[in-house]
VEXDREN-2710 file (C-alpha; in Angstrom, 1 decimal):
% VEXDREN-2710
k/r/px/py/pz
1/UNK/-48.4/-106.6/127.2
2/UNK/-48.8/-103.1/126.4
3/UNK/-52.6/-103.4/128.3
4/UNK/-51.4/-106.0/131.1
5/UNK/-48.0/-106.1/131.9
6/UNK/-48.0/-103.7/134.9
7/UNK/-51.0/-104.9/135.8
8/UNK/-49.3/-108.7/136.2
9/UNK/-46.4/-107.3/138.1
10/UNK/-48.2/-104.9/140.3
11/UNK/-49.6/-108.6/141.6
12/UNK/-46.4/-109.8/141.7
13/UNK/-46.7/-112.2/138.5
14/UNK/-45.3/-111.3/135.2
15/UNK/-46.1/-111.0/131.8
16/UNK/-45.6/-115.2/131.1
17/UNK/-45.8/-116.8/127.6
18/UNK/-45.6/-120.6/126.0
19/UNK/-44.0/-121.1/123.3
20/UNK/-45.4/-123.5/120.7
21/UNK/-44.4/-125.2/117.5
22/UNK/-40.1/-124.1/118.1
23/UNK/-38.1/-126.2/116.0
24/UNK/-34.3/-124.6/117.1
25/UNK/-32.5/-122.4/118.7
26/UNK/-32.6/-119.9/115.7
27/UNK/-36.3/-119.0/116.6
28/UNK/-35.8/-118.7/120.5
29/UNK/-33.2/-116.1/119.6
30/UNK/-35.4/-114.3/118.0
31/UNK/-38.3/-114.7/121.3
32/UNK/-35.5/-113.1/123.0
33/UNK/-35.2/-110.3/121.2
34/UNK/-38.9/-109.6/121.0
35/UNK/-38.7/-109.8/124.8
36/UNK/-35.4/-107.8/125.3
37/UNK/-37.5/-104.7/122.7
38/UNK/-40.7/-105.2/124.6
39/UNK/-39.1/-104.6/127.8
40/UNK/-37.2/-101.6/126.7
41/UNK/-40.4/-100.1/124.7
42/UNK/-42.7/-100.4/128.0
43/UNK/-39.4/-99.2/130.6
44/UNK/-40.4/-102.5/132.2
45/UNK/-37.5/-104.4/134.1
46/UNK/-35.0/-106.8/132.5
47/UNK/-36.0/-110.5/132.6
48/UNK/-39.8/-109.9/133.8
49/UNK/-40.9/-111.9/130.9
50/UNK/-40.7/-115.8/131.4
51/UNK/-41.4/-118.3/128.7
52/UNK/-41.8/-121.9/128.8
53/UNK/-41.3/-123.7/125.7
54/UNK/-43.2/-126.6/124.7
55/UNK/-40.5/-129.1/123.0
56/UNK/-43.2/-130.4/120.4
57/UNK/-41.2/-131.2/117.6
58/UNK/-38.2/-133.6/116.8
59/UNK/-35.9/-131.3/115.4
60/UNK/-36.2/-128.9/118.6
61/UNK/-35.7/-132.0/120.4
62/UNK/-31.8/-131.9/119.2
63/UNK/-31.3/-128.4/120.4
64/UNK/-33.2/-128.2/124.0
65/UNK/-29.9/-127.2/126.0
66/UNK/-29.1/-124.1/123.1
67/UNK/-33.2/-123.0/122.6
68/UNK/-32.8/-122.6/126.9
69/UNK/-29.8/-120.8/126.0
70/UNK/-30.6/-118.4/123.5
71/UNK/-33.7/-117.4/126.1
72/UNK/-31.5/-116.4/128.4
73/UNK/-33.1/-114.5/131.5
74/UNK/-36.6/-114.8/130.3
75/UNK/-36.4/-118.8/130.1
76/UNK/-38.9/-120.8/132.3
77/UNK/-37.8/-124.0/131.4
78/UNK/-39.4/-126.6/128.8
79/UNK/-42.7/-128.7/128.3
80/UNK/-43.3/-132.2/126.9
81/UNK/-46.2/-132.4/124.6
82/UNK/-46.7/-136.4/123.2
83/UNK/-48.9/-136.0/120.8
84/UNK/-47.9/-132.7/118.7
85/UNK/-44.5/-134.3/119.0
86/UNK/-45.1/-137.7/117.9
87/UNK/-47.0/-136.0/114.9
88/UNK/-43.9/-134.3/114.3
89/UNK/-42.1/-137.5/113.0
90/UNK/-44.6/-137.8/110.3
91/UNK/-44.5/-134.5/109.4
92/UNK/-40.5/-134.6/109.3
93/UNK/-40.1/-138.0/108.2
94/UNK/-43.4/-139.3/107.2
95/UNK/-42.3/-139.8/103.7
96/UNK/-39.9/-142.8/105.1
97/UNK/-41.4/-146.1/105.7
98/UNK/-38.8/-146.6/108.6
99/UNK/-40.4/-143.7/110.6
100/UNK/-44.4/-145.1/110.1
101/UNK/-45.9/-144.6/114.1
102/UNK/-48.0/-147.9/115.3
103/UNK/-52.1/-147.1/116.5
104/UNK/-51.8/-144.6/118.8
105/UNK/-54.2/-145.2/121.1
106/UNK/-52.3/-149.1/121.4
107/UNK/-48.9/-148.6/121.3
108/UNK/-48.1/-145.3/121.7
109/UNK/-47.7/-143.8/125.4
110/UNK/-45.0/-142.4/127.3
111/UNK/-43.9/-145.8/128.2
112/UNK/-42.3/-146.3/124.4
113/UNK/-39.0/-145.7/124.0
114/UNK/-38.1/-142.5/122.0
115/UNK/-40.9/-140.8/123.9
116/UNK/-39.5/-141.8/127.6
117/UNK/-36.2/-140.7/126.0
118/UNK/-37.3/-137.4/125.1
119/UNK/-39.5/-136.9/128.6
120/UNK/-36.0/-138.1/130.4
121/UNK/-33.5/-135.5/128.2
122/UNK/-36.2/-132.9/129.0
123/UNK/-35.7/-133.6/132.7
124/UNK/-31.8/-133.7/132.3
125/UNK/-31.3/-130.8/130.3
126/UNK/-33.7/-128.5/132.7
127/UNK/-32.2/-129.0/135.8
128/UNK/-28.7/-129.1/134.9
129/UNK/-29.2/-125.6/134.1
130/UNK/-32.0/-125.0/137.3
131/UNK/-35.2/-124.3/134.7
132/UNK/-38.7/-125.9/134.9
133/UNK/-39.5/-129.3/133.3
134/UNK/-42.8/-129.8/132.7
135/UNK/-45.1/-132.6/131.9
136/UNK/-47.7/-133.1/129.9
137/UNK/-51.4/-132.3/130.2
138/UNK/-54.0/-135.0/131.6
139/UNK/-57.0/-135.2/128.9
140/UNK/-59.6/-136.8/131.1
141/UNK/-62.9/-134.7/131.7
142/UNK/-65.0/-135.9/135.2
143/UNK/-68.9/-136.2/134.2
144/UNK/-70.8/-133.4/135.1
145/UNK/-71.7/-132.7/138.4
146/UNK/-68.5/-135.7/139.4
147/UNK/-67.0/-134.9/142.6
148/UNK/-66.9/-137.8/144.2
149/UNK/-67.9/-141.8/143.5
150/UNK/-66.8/-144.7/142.0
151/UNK/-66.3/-142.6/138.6
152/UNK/-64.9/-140.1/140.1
153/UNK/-62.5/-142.7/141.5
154/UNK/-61.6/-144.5/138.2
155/UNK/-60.9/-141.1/136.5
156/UNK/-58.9/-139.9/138.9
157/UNK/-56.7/-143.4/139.2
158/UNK/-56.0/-143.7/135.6
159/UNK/-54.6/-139.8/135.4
160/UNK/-53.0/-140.3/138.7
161/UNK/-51.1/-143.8/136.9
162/UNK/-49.6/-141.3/134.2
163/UNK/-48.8/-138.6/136.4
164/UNK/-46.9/-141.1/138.7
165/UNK/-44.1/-142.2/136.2
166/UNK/-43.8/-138.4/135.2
167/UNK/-43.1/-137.3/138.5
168/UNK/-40.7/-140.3/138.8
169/UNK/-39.0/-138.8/135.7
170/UNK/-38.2/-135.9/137.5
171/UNK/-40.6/-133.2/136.5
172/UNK/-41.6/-130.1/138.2
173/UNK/-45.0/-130.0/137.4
174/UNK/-47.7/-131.2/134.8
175/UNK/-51.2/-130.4/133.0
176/UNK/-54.4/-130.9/133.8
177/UNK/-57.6/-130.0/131.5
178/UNK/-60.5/-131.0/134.1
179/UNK/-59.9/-128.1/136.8
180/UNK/-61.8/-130.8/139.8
181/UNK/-58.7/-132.9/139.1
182/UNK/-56.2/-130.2/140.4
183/UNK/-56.8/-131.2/144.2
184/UNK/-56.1/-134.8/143.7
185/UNK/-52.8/-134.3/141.2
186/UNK/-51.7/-131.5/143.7
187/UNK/-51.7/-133.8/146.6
188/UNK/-50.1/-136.6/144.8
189/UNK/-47.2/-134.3/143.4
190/UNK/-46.7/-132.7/147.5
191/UNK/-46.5/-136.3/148.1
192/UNK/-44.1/-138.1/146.0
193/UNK/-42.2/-134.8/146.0
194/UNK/-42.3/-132.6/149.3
195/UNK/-39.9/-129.7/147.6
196/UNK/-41.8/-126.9/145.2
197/UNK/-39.5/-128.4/142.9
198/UNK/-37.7/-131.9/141.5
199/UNK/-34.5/-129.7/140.4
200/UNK/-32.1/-131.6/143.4
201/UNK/-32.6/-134.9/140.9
202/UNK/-30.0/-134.6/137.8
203/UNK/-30.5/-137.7/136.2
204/UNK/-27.4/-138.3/135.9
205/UNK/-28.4/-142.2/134.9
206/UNK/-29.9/-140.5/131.3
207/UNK/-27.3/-141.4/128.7
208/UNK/-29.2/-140.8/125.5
209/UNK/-28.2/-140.7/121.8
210/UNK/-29.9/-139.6/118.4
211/UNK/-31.2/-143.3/117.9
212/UNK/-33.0/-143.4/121.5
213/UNK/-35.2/-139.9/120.2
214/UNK/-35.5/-141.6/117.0
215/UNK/-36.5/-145.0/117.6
216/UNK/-39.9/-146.1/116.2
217/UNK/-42.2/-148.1/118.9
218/UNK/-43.5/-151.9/117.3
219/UNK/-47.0/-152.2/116.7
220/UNK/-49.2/-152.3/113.8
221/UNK/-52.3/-150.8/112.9
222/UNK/-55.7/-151.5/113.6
223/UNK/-58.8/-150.4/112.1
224/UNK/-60.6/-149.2/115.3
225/UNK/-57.4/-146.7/115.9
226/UNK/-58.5/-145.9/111.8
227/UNK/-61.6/-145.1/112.6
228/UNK/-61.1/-143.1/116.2
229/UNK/-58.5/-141.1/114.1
230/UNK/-60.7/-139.9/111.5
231/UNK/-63.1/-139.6/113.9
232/UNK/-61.1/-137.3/115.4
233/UNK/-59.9/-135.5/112.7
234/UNK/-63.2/-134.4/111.5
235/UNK/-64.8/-132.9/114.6
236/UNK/-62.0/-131.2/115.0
237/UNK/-62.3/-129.6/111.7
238/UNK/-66.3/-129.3/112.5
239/UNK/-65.7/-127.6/115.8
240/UNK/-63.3/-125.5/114.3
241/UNK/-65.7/-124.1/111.5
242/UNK/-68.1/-123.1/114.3
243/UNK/-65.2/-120.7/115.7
244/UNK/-63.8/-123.5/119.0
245/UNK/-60.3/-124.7/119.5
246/UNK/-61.2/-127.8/120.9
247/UNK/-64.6/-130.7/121.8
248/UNK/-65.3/-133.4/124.1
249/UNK/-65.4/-137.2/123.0
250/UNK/-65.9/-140.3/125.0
251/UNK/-64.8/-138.3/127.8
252/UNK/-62.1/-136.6/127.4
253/UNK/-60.6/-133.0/125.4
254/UNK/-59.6/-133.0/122.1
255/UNK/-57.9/-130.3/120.6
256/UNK/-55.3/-129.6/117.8
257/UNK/-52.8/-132.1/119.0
258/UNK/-54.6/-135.0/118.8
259/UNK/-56.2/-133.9/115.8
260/UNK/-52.8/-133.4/114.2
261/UNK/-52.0/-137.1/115.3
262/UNK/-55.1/-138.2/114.1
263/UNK/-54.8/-136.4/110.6
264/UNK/-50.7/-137.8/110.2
265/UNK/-51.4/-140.6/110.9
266/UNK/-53.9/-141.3/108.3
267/UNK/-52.1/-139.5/105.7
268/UNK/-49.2/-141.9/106.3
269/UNK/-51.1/-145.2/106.1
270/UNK/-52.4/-144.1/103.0
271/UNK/-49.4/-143.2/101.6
272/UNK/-47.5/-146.2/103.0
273/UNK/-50.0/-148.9/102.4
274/UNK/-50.0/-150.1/106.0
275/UNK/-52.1/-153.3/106.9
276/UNK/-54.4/-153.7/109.1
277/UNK/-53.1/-156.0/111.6
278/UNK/-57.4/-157.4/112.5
279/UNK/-58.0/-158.3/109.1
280/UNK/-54.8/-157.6/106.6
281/UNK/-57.1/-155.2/104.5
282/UNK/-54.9/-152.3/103.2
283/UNK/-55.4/-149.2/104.3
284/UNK/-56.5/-146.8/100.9
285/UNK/-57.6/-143.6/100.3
286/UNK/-61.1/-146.0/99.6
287/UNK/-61.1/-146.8/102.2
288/UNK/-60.4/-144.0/104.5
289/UNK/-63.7/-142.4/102.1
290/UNK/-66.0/-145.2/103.4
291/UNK/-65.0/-144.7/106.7
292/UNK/-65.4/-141.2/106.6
293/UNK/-68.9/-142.1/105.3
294/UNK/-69.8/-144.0/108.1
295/UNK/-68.7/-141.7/110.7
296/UNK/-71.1/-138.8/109.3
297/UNK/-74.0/-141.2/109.1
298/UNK/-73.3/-142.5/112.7
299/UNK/-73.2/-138.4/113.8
300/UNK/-76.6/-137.7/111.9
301/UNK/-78.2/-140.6/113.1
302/UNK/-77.4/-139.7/116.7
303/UNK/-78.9/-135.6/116.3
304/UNK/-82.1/-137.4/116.2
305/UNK/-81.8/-138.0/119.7
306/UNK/-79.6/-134.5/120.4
307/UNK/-79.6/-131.3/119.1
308/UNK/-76.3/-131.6/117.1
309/UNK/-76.0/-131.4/114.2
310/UNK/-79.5/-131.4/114.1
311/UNK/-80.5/-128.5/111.8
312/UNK/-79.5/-128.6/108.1
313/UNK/-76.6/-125.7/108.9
314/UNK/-74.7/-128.1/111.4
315/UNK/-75.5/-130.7/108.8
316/UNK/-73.8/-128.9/105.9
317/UNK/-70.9/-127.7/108.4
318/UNK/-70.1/-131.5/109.1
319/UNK/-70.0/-133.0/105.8
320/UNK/-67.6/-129.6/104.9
321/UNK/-65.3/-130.8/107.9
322/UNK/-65.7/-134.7/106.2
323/UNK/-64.4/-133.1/102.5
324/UNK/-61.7/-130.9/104.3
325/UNK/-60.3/-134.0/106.3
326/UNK/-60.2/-136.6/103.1
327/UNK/-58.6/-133.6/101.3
328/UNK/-55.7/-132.8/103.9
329/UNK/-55.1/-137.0/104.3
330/UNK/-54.9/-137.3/100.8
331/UNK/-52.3/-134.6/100.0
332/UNK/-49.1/-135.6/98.0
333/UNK/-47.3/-133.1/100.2
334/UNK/-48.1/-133.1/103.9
335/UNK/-49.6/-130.1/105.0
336/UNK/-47.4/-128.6/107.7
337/UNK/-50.2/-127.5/110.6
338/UNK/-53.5/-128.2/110.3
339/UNK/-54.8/-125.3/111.8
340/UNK/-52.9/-122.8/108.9
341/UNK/-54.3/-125.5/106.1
342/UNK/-58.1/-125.0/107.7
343/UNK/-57.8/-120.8/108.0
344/UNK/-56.1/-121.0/104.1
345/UNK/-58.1/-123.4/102.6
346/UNK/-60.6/-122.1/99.9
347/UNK/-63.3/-124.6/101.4
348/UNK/-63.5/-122.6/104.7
349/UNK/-63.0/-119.5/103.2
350/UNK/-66.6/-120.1/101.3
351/UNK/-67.7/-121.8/104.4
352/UNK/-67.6/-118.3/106.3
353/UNK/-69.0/-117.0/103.5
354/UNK/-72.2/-118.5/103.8
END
């Protein structure tokens, strides 16, 4: 702020933050006081700072109406984030059998329960108070070059399908990663919505109580949502050794939400013995290591055709992210991020080394 902030009101914007990982109202206070100095320090006016809160953890969940409270004049309203949040009731509760979270990619969407719950109080809570609710981001990635087509098409339908029920919700905007997909979502938000904003709809229909946030979705476990998840988990981990926040696979981002999904997840089937629902076998910490196995030969294998992870560095760098990621499942205690475990961790600290 102290190299930007006149420059972003000069141009009639403002210095605008988000607001990850809150868990109450406690920590907003203290944003606001951080803003309320800033201002004061830089003789910049009262309230120029606007921040958006992403709601991506149970517990904040509970105290949405006092976090946009404690904001005050530099609120812009709150975010929905599904799968930081939905890692969040592993990461609270994961050591209780009642709170063990289905596949994923099967039976968890914004259609479940206690996450159409939360999107809804979001909603509620927002424009009963006249902030910003927004959705969550699209993860879809167009193939290169994709502008038009019959790919183009199906990509653009599926995100549009999602996008739909939020706006129905009532939110005032959403997330895209693919920037070609802005056009399309624009026109379909100007169109189910003509008003800048959805703050005229109160939902005054959304009754909700602690069980609705906290109900756990049926559903079992499967080994392919296993293997996408440690999948996952270890590119993540790879791509973040070589300095990136994020990397593409099977078209589409991933990024430290779904990798903290992916990672929760497989800690908690470990540590609650969940079956898989294909064949009964029992998800162990043997099997999560055979797995991992596989999914490092099936990367090598393929840099004989690519240049990843072709050279013995990216090979080494891989089979680091593979120890890091049985290490972090296998924990007693569940590591709280996984980003603060990989920058702490003694592993990566002799991987920059080298």
């Amino acid at each position: 702020m102290y190299h930007n902030s006149r420059i972003l009101l000069d141009n009639e914007s403002g210095p605008f933050f988000y607001l990850s990982k809150i868990e109450g109202s406690n920590e907003a206070r203290l944003w606001n006081k951080i803003f309320d100095y800033t201002e004061r320090k830089l003789d910049l006016p009262h309230g120029c700072i606007k921040a958006c809160v992403l709601i991506e953890n149970i517990l904040a969940s509970f105290e949405m109406e006092e976090i946009l409270y404690e904001l005050k004049d530099h609120s812009a309203g709150l975010n929905c984030g599904i799968w930081d949040y939905s890692a969040s009731f592993i990461n609270k509760f994961g050591h209780r059998k009642e709170f063990v979270l289905p596949d994923r990619n099967k039976y968890v969407s914004m259609d479940r329960h206690f996450l159409k719950s939360y999107m809804d109080l979001v909603v509620k809570i927002c424009h009963s108070h006249g902030a910003h609710a927004t959705g969550g981001m699209a993860a879809p990635i167009l193939p290169n070059g994709t502008t038009s087509g019959t790919v183009f098409k199906q990509i653009v339908d599926k995100v549009k399908g999602g996008k739909v029920k939020e706006i129905q919700a009532g939110v005032d905007g959403f997330m895209v990663y693919d920037l070609r997909l802005l056009q399309p979502m624009q026109q379909l938000f100007k169109k189910m919505s003509p008003t800048t904003n959805q703050h005229q709809i109160k939902r005054p229909d959304v009754n909700l109580t602690a069980k609705d946030l906290l109900k756990m979705p049926t559903g079992g476990v499967t080994q392919q949502g296993l293997r996408h998840n440690i999948t996952v988990g270890i590119l993540f981990i790879e791509a973040w050794l070589r300095g990136q926040g994020h990397y593409y696979l099977k078209g589409a981002v991933e990024d430290s939400a779904t990798a903290e999904i992916s990672r929760s997840q497989v800690w908690q089937w470990i540590r609650h013995k969940a079956a898989l629902e294909d064949t009964g076998a029992v998800v162990t910490m043997e099997m999560v290591h055979n797995i991992v196995q596989e999914v490092i030969g099936e990367r090598f294998w393929s840099a004989q055709n690519s240049e990843q992870f072709s050279t013995n560095q990216d090979k080494d760098r891989l089979l680091t992210a593979a120890r890091m990621f049985e290490e972090i499942v296998t924990k007693r205690n569940f590591p709280e991020f996984i980003t603060t475990y990989l920058n702490m961790d003694h592993t990566f600290l002799e991987y920059q080394k080298k």
